[in-house]
C-alpha positions as CSV (number, residue, x, y, z in Angstrom):
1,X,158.6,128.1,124.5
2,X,155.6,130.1,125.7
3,X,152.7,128.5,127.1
4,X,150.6,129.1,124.2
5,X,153.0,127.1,122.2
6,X,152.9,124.1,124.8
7,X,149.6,123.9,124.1
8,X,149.5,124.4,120.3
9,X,152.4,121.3,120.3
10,X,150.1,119.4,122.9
11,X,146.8,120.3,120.7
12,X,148.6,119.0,117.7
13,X,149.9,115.4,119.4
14,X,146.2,114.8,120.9
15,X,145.0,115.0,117.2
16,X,147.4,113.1,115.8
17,X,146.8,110.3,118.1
18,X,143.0,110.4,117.6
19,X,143.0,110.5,113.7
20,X,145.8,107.4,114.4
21,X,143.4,105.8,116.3
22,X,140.2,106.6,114.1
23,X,142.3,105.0,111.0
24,X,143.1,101.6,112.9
25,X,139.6,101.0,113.6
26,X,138.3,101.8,110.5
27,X,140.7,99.4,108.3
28,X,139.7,97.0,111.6
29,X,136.2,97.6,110.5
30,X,137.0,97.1,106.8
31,X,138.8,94.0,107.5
32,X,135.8,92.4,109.3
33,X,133.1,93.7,106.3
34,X,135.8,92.1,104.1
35,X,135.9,88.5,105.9
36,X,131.7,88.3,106.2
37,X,131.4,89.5,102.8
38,X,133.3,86.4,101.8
39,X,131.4,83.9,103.7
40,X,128.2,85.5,102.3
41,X,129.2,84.5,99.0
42,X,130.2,80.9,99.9
């Protein structure tokens, strides 16, 4: 492998892990909003 594909592969693993991360806090966030909307309602 060249460099410029180590850093393509390493490029690609960086924003893989971000949007991962970026999905668990929004269904984090989602889940919360869920659970207060309920006790509004009570």
């Amino acid at each position: 492998m060249t460099e410029l594909e180590v850093v393509d592969v390493y490029v690609n693993l960086s924003l893989d892990m971000n949007i991962g991360m970026v999905h668990q806090i929004m269904n984090w966030n989602s889940e919360l909003y869920l659970s207060t909307q309920r006790f509004t309602w009570l």
